[in-house]
C-alpha positions in Angstrom: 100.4 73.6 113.1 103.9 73.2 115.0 105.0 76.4 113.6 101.4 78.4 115.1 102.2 76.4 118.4 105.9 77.8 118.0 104.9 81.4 117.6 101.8 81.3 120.2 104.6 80.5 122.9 106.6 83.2 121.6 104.1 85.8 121.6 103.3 84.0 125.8 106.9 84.6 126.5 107.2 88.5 125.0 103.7 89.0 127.0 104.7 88.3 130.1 107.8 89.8 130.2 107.1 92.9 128.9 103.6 93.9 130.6 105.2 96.3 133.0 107.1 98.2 130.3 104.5 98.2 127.9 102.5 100.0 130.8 104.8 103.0 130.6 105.7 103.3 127.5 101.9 103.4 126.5 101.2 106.1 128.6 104.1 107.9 128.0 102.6 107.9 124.8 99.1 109.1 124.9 98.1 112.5 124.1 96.8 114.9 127.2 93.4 115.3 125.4 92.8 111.4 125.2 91.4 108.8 128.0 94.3 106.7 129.9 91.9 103.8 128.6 89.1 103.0 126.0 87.6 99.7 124.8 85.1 99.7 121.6 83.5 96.7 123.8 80.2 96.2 121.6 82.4 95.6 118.5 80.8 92.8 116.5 83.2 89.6 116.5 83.8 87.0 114.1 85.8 84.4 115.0 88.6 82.4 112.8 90.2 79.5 112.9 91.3 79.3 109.0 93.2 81.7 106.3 90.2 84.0 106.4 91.6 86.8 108.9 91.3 89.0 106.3 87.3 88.4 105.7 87.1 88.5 109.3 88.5 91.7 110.4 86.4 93.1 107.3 83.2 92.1 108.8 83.9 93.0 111.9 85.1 97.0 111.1 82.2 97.1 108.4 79.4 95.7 110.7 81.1 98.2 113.6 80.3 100.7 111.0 76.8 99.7 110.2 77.2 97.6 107.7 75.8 94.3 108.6 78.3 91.7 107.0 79.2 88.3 107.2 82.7 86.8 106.6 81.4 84.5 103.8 79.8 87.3 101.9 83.4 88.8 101.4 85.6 85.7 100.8 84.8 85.9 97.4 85.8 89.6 97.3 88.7 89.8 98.7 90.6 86.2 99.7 93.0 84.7 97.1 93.3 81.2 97.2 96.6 81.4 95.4 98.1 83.4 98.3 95.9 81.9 101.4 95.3 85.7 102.4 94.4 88.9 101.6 96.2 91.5 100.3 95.6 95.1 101.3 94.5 96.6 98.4 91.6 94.2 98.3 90.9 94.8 101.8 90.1 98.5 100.9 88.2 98.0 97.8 86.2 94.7 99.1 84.9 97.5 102.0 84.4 100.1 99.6 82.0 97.6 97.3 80.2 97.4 100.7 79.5 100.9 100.9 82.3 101.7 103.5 84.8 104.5 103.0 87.6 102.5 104.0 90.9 104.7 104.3 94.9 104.0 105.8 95.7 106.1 108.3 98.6 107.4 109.2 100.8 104.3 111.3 101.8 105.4 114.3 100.3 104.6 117.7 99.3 108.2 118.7 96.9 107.8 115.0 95.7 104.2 116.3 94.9 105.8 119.6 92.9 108.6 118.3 91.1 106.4 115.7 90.0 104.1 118.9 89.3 106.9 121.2 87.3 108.2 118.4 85.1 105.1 118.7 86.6 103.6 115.2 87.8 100.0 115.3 91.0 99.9 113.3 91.9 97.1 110.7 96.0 96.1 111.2 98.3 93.8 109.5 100.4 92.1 111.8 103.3 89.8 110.7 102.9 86.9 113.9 105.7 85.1 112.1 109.6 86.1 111.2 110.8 87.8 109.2 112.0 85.4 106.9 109.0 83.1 107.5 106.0 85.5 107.9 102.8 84.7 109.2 100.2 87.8 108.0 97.4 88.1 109.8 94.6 90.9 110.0 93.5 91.8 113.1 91.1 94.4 114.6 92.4 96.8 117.5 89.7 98.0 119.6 90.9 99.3 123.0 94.1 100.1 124.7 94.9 99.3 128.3 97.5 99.2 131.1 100.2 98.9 128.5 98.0 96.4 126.3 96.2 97.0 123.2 93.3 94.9 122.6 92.1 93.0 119.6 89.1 91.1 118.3 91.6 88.4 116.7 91.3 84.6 115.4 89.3 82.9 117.7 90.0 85.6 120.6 87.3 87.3 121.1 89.2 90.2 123.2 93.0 89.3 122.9 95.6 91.1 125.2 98.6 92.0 123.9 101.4 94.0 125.5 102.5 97.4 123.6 106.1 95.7 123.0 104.7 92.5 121.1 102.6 94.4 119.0 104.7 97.3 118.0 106.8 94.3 117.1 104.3 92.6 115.3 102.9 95.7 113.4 106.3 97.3 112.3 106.8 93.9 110.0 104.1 95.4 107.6 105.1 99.0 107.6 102.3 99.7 110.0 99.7 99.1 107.7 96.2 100.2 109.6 92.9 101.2 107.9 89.4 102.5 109.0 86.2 102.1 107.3 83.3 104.0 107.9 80.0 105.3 106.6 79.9 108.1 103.9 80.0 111.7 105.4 82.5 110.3 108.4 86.1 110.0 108.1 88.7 108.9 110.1 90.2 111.8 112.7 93.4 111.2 111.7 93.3 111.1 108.1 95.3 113.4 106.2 94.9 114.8 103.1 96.6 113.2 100.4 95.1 110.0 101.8 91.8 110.7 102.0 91.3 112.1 98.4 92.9 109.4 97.0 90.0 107.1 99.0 87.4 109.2 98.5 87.9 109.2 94.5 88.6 105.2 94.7 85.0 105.4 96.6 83.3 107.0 93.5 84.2 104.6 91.3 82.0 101.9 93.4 79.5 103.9 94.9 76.1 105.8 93.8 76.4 109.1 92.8 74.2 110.8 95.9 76.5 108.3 98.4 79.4 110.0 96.4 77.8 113.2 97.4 78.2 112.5 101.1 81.5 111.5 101.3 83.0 114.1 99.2 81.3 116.8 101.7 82.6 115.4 104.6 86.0 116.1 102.6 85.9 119.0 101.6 84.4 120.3 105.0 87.9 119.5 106.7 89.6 120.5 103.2 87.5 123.5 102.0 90.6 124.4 99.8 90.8 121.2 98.2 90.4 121.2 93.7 90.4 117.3 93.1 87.2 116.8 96.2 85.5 120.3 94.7 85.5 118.4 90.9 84.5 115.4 92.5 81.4 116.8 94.8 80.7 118.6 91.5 80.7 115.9 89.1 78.8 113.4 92.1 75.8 116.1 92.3 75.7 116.0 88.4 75.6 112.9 88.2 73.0 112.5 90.7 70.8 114.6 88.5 71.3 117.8 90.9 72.6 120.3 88.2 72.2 123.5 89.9 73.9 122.1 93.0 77.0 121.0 90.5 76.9 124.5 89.2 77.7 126.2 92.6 80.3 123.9 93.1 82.0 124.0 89.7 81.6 127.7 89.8 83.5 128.3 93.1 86.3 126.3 92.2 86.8 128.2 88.8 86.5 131.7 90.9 88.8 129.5 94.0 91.4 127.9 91.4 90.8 129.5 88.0 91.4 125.9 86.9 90.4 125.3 83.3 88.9 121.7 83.6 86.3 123.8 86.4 85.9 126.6 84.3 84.9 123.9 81.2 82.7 122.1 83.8 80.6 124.7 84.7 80.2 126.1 81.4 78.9 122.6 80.8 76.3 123.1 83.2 75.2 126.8 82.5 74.5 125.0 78.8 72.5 122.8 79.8 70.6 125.0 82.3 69.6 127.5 79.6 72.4 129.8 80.8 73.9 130.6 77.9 75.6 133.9 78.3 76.5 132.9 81.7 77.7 129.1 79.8 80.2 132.1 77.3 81.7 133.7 79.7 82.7 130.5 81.6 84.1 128.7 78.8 85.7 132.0 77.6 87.8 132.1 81.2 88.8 128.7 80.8 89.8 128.6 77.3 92.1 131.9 78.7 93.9 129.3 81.1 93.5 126.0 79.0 96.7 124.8 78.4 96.7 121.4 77.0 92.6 121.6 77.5 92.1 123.9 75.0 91.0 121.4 73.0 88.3 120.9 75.6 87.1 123.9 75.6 87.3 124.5 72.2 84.7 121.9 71.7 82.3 123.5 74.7 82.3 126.8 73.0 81.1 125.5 70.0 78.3 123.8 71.6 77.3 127.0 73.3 78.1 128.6 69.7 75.3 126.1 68.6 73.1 126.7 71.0 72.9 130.4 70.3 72.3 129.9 67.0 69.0 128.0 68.2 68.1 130.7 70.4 
């Protein structure tokens, strides 16, 4: 306790002496095309006293999201006793087991900006501590204004802090910040590499038509994109749609020319009753297999079988 009342009068002393600074570097720092000032005022708040920040600001960005949830239905998930915290990579999959497509964004204030103006609350690892004695805590940033950005944070329900103090506070994690929303929506300032790799890790946990959604929302902003065409592909096969995963499969063979797509749709012409079609496409792959020869090897003696039924 003498060490929280140590760094609460710290974070009083950076506060008030670095409000009018804060003011103008903030502004200096917001993009033309964004408001001077936005608060995500109706964001759910769940107030903590304890080592369960990490619950906390979970609840809060998943319930923002729609996702009615309680703290205590996620300690279980993603709060280790051993540490007295949360690490990150629970954080993410604890919100994707909740249906959330939960994803970093980029860390740097103009992304936190956009995310808020945007209307997402944003998830951020803060280090209230020292260096050499941290204190991690997850907080929820959900306005910026007059040089402060504002949290829903412990047991504040709307906590001012001035730019400086928590530019301070963030760079000791590497300015760690994630978003979580609803399948089919994605953070605006995602990039690509990121989101991928989140919308595959969302997969794994999620049904196949909610796999659906999010991978069309990625490959809407990343038409171009193999691994989210193979995923929307294998998602709508998965969801029992097989002429929707044969559209998909075969415009990433004729986009990519990709051996595991050509296999994949070859797969799917089979079992449609396409055989010729199935041929053709396993024929193209096996002409670009490469270490998948094997693969399709094995497809084009299915269809081999198959036309010996016919």
């Amino acid at each position: 306790m003498a060490l929280r009342r140590v760094i609460c009068l710290l974070l009083v002393i950076f506060l008030l002496g670095g409000c009018a600074t804060s003011a103008s570097r903030l502004q200096a720092q917001i993009a033309a095309d964004l408001p001077l000032r936005r608060e995500l005022s109706t964001t759910p708040f769940f107030p903590d006293d304890s080592y369960f920040c990490g619950p906390s600001a979970l609840a809060t960005v998943l319930s923002a999201a729609g996702l009615a949830t309680q703290p205590e239905a996620l300690i279980g998930q993603v709060f280790l006793p051993g540490r007295e915290g949360s690490l990150q990579i629970e954080m993410l999959a604890g919100a994707r087991r909740q249906g959330a497509v939960a994803m970093v964004i980029p860390g740097t204030l103009e992304a936190l900006l956009r995310e808020i103006a945007a209307g997402h609350p944003v998830v951020v690892l803060q280090n209230l501590g020292l260096s050499w004695a941290p204190s991690w805590h997850y907080a929820v940033v959900i306005g910026y204004d007059a040089g402060q950005i504002l949290l829903r944070s412990g047991t504040l329900a709307r906590q001012e802090m001035s730019l400086r103090t928590f530019e301070n506070t963030w760079n000791r994690s590497q300015r760690w910040a994630f978003v979580a929303l609803l399948p089919g929506r994605l953070p605006v300032t995602a990039d690509e590499t990121e989101a991928t790799r989140a919308l595959v890790a969302f997969e794994r946990s999620a049904p196949a038509a909610t796999a659906v959604q999010a991978y069309r929302s990625g490959l809407e902003r990343w038409p171009g994109n193999f691994t989210l065409a193979m995923g929307l592909g294998n998602a709508l096969y998965a969801s029992g749609d097989r002429a929707g995963a044969e559209v998909v499969f075969r415009r990433a063979a004729e986009s990519h020319d990709l051996a595991a797509a050509h296999n994949n749709h070859a797969r799917v012409l089979l079992e449609l009753g396409r055989i010729g079609e199935a041929r053709r496409a396993a024929e193209r792959g096996l002409a670009v297999a490469g270490a998948q020869r094997q693969t399709l090897l094995e497809t084009l003696k299915a269809i081999e079988t198959a036309e010996e039924v016919q």
